[in-house]
C-alpha positions as CSV (number, residue, x, y, z in Angstrom):
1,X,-21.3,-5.3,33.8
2,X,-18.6,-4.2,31.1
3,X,-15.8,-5.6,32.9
4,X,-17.0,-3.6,36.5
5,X,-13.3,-2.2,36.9
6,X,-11.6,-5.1,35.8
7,X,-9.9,-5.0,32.0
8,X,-8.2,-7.7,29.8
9,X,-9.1,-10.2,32.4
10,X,-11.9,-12.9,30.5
11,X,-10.4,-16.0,29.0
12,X,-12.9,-18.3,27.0
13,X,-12.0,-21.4,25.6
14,X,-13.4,-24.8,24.3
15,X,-12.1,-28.7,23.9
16,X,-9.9,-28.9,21.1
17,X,-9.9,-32.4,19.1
18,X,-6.9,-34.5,19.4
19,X,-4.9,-35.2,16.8
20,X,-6.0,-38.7,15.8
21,X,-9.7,-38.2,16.1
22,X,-11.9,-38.6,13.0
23,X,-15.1,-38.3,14.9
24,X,-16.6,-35.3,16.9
25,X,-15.8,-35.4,20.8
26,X,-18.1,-34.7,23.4
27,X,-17.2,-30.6,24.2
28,X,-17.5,-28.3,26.4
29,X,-17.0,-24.7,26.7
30,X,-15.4,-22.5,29.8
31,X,-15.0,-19.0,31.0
32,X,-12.8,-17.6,33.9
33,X,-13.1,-13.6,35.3
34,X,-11.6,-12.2,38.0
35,X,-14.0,-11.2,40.2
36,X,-15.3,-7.3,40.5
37,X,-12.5,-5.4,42.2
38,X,-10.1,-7.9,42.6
39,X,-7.6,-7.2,45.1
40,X,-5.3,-10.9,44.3
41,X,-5.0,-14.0,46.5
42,X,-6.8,-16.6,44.9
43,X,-10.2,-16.5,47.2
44,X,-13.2,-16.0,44.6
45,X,-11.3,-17.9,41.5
46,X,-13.0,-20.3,39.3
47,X,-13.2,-21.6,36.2
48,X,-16.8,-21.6,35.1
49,X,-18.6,-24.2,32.6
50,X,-20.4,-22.4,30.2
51,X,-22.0,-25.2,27.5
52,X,-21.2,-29.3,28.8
53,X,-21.5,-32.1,26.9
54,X,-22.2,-30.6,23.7
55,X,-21.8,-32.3,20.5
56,X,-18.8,-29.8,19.1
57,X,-15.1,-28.8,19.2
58,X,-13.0,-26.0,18.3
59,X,-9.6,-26.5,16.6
60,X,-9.1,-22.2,17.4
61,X,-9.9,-19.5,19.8
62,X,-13.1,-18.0,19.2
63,X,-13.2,-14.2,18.1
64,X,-15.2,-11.8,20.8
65,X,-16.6,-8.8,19.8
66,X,-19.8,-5.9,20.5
67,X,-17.8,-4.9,23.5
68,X,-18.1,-8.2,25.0
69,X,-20.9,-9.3,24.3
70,X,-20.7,-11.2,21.0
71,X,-18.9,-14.7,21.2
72,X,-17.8,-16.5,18.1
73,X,-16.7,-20.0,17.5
74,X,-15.4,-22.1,14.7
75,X,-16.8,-25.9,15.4
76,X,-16.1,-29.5,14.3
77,X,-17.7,-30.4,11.2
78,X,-17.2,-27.2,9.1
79,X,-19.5,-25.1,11.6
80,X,-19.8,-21.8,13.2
81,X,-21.9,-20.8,16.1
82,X,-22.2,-17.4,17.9
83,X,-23.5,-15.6,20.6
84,X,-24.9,-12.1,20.0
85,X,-26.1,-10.3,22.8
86,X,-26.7,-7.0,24.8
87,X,-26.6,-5.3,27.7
88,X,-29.1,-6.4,29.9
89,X,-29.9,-9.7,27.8
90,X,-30.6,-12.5,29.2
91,X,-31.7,-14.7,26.5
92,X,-27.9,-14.6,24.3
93,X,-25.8,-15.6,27.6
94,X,-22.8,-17.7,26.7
95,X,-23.8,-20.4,28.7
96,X,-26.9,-20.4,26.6
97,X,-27.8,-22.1,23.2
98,X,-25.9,-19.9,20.4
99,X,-28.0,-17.1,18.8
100,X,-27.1,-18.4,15.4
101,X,-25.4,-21.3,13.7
102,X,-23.7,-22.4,10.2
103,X,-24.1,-26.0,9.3
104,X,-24.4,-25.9,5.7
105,X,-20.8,-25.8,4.3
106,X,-20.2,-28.9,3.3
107,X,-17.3,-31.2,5.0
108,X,-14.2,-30.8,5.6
109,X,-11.1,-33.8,5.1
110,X,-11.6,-35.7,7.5
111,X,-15.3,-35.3,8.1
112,X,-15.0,-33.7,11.3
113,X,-12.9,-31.1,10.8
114,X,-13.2,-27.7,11.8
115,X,-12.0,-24.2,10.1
116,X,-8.5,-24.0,11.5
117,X,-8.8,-20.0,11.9
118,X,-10.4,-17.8,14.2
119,X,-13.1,-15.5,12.8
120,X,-13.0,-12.3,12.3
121,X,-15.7,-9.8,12.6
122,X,-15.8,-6.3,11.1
123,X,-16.2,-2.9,13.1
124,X,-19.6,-3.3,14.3
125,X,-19.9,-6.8,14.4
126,X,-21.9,-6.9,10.8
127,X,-20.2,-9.4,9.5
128,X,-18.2,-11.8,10.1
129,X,-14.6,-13.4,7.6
130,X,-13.3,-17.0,8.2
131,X,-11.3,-19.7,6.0
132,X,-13.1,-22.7,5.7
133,X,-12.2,-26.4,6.2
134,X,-13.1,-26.8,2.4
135,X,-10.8,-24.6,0.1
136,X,-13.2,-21.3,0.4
137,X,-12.9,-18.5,2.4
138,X,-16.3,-17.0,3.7
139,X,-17.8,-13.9,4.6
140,X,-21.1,-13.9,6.5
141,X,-23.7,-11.6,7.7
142,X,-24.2,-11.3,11.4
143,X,-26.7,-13.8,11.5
144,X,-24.0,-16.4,9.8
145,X,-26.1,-16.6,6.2
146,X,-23.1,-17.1,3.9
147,X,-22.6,-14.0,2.0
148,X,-20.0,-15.0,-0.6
149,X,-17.3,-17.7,-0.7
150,X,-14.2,-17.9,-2.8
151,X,-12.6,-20.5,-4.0
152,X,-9.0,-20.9,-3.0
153,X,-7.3,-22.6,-6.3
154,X,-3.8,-23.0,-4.8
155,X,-0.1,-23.0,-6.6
156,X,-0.6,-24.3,-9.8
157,X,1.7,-27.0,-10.8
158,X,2.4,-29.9,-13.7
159,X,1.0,-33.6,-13.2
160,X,3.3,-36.0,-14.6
161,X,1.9,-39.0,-17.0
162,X,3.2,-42.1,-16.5
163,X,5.7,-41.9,-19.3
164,X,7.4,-39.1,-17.0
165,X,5.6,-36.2,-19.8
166,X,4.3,-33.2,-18.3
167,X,0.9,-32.4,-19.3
168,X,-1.4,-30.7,-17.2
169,X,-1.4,-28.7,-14.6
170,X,-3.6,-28.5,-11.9
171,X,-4.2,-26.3,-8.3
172,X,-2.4,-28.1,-5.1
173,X,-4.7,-28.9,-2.3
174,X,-4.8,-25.3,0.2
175,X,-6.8,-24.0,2.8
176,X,-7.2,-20.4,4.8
177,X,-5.3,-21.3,8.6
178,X,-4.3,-17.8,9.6
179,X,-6.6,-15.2,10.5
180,X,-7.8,-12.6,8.0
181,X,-7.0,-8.8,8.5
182,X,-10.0,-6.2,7.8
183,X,-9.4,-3.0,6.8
184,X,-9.8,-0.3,9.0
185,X,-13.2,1.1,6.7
186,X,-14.3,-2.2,6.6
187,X,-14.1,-2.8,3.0
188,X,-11.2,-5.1,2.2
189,X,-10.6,-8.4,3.7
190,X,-7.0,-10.0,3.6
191,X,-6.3,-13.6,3.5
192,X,-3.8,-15.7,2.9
193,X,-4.0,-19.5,1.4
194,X,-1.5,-22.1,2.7
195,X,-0.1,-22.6,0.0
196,X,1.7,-19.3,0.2
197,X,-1.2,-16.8,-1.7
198,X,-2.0,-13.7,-0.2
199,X,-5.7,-12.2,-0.9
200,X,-7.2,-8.9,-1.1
201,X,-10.7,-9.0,-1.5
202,X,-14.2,-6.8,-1.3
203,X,-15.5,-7.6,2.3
204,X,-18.9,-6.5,1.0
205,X,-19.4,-8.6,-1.7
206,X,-16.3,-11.2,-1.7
207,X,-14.8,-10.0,-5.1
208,X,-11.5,-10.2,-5.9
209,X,-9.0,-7.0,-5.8
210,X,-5.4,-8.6,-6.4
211,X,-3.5,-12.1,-5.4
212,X,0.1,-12.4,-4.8
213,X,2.2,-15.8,-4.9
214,X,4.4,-15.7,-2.1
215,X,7.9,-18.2,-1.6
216,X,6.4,-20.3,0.4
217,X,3.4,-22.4,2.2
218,X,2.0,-20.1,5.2
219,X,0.2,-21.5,8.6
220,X,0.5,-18.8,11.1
221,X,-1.2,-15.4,11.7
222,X,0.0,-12.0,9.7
223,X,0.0,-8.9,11.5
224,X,-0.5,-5.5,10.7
225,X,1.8,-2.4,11.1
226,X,1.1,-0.1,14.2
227,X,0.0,2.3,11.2
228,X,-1.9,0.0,9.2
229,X,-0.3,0.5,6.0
230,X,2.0,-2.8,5.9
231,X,1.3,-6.3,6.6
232,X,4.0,-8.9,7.3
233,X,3.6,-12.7,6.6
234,X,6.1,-15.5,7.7
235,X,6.5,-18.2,5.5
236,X,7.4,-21.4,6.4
237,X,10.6,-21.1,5.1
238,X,11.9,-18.5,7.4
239,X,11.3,-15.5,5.1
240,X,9.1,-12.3,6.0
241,X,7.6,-10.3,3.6
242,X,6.0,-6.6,3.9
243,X,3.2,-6.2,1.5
244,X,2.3,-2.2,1.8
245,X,-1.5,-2.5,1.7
246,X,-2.3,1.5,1.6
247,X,-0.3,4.4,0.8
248,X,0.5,7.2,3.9
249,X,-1.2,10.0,3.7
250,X,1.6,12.8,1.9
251,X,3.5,14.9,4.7
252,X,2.9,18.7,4.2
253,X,5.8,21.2,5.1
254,X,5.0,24.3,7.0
255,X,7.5,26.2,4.9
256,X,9.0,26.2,1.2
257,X,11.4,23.3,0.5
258,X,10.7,21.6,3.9
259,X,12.8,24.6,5.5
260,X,12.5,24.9,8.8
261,X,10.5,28.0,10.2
262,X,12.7,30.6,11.9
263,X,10.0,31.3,14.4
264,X,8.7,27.6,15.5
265,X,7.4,29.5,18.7
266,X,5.2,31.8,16.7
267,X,1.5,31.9,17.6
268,X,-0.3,31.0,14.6
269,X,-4.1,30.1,14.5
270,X,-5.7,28.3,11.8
271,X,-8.9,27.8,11.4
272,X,-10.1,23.7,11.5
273,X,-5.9,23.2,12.8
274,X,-5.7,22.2,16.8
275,X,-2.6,23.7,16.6
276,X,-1.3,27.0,18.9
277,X,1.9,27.1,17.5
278,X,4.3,26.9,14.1
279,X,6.0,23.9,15.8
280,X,2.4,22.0,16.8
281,X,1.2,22.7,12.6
282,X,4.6,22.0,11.4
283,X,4.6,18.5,13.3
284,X,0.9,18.2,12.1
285,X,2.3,18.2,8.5
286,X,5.2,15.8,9.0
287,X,2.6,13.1,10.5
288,X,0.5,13.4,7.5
289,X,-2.5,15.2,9.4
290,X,-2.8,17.9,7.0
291,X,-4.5,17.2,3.7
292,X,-3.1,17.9,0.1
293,X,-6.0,20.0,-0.5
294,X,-5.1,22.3,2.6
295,X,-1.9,22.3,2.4
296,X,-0.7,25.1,0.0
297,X,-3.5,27.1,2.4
298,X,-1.5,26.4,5.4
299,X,2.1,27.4,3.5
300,X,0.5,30.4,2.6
301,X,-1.3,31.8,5.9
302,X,2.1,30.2,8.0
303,X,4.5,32.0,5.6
304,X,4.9,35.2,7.7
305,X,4.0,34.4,11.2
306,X,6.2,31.5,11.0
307,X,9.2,32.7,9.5
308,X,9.3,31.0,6.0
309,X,11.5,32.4,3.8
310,X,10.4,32.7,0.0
311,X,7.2,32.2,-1.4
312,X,5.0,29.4,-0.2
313,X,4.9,26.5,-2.7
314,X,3.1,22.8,-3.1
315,X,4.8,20.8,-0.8
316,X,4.2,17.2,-0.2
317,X,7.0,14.3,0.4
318,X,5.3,10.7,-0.7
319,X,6.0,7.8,1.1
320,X,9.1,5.4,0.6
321,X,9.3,1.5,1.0
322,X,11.7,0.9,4.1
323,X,14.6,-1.6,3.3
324,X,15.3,-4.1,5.8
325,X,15.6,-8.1,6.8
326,X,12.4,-8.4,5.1
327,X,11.8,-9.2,1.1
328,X,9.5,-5.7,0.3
329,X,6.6,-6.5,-2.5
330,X,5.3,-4.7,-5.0
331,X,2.8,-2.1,-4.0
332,X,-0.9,-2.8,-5.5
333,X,-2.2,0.9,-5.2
334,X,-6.1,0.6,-4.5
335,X,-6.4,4.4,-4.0
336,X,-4.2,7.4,-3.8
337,X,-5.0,11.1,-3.5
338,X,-3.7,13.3,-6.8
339,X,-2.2,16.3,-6.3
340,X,-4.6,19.6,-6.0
341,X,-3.2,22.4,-7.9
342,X,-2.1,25.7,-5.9
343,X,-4.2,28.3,-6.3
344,X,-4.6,31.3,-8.4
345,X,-4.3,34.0,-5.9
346,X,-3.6,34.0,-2.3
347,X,-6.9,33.6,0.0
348,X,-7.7,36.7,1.5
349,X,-9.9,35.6,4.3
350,X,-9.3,32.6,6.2
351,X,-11.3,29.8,5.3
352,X,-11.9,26.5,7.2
353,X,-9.0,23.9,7.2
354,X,-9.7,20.2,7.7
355,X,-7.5,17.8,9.0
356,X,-6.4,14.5,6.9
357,X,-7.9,11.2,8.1
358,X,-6.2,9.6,10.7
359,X,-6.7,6.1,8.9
360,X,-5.6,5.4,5.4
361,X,-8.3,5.3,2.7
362,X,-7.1,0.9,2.3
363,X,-5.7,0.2,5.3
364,X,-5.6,-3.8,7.5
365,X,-7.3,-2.8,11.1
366,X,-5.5,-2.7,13.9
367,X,-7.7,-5.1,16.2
368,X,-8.2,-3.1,19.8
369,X,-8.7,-6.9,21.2
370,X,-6.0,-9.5,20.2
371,X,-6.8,-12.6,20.4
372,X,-4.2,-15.1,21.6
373,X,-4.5,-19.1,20.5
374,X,-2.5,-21.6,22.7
375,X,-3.7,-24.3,24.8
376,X,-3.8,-24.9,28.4
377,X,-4.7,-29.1,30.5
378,X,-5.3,-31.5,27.3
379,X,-6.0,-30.3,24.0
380,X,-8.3,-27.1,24.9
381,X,-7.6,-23.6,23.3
382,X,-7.8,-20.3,25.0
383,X,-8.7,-17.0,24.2
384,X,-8.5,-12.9,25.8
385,X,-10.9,-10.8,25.7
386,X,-12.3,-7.7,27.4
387,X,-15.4,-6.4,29.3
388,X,-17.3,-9.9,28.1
389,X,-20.1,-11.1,31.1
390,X,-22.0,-14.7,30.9
């Protein structure tokens, strides 16, 4: 139905485990839409059970994703299950048995426990990243066969002999509870230990990139800038810390020396540039939407139908760490652009001009569907999602 005019407007959630459990619950899973068209009032509203009596629980929201028609839940006992359908399936229906399930991870402390995160799936759904209740964090393929797992090590720190002599050290106990971040070309998966380690790591094939010790232990989700190049994690001492994951793409001045043109109303037109104007390329540059490669082009065709005074030179302004109440960590460069060389003479036919990615080469995604954990009645979690039918 893919939503039938209604958006944002599916919550799915399961039983949640109390607190002092250390067996497995009976479960159940539930669904609530507004119906098609919905006008208010509250005639047509229900709460729908999709799976009753079933012999798992989820400590997290599950993740939804192929426009709504994917469901995907982190269970008691170290398990996943998911639902992968279609339009028009009938067969991978929520209230159904799950397409696929993961029981082969081992056991969490206690026995029962589930992953305390909410999976994440990449941009077509082809895999999928979750922290397990055992000290690895997973990726697996969209049939939930484990693809790789990494073992989280924790802070190291010294063991004390009885005589009160230091002599060994050893990893402290830690676990993945926040939710990963994918990059937006689905190559790099972040994660973050408990303990206070943030991960980057291949999404592919679960290799390690870099690892940075933060202050402190972390048990809530990171987010991502509205740009994608920064994430910020909150430590459970208070402190926030921007880890810049990707570098901005270089701004490009229209004119030498970042000048500004003395005829921003000029028609200009450059080919591969959706630009009319000095002022619409001009802004193009400062947002980063003109390459390196292109841009000593762009100076030099904009140079007298713009107004630029002097001659057209390389210009490119790289990106600067922004100082706030926020500690700002080193920058692990995975992959910058170098600088082209101008050329040797001036082009004299216009050739084809390509616009700079939108998205940075590394970059965390910015999910188009947030999830939202909380809990409603007795221990149940929640979840939003859009256009998803049962």
């Amino acid at each position: 139905m893919d939503g039938e005019n209604n958006y944002n407007d599916i919550l799915i959630w399961s039983f949640a485990p109390k607190p002092t459990d250390t067996t497995v619950g009976v479960g159940s899973t539930f669904a609530f839409q507004f119906p098609p068209f919905y006008q208010g009032g509250s005639a047509g509203l229900a709460v729908r059970t999709l799976n009753h009596k079933i012999a798992w629980q989820s400590s997290s929201a599950p993740a939804i994703a192929k426009s709504g028609y994917g469901l995907y839940f982190s269970v008691t006992r170290n398990q996943f299950r998911s639902w992968v359908g279609e339009r028009g399936d009938t067969v991978n229906r929520f209230h159904r048995g799950p397409s696929f399930q993961q029981t082969g991870l081992g056991r969490g402390d206690p026995a029962s426990q589930a992953p305390f995160n909410t999976p994440v799936l990449n941009s077509d759904a082809s895999m999928m990243f979750a922290g397990l209740a055992t000290r690895y964090m997973a990726g697996f393929y969209g049939n939930l066969d484990v693809a790789w797992k990494i073992p989280l090590v924790g802070k190291k720190r010294r063991l004390a002999a009885r005589d009160g002599i230091f002599r060994q050290e050893e990893g402290t106990r830690s676990l993945v509870k926040a939710e990963a971040v994918v990059s937006s070309d689905d190559d790099i998966v972040y994660f973050v230990e408990s303990d206070g380690i943030m991960h980057a790591a291949s999404a592919v094939y679960g290799t390690k990139i870099w690892e940075e010790v933060l202050g402190a232990p972390v048990v809530s989700e990171f987010s991502v800038a509205p740009n994608g190049y920064t994430l910020y994690i909150g430590d459970t001492d208070g402190n926030v810390t921007a880890w810049t994951v990707a570098t901005p793409p270089p701004k490009c001045f229209l004119c030498e020396n970042g000048t500004f043109p003395s005829l921003p109303e000029a028609k200009i037109n450059l080919p591969g540039l959706n630009a009319d104007s000095c002022l619409e390329v001009m802004t193009m540059g400062a947002e980063g939407k003109i390459s390196e490669a292109n841009c000593i082009t762009v100076q030099l065709m904009a140079r007298n139908p713009c107004g630029c005074v002097g001659v057209a030179t390389f210009q490119t302004e790289k990106p600067v760490n922004v100082t706030g109440n926020v500690t700002v960590s080193p920058t692990t460069s995975i992959q910058t652009a170098s600088p082209v060389p101008p050329p040797s003479a001036t082009p004299t036919t216009a050739v084809p001009i390509t616009e700079a990615p939108t998205n940075p080469t590394v970059a965390p995604a910015s999910r188009a569907v947030k999830l939202v954990s909380t809990s409603i009645c007795s221990f149940a979690t929640l979840a939003f999602v859009v256009l998803c039918t049962f």
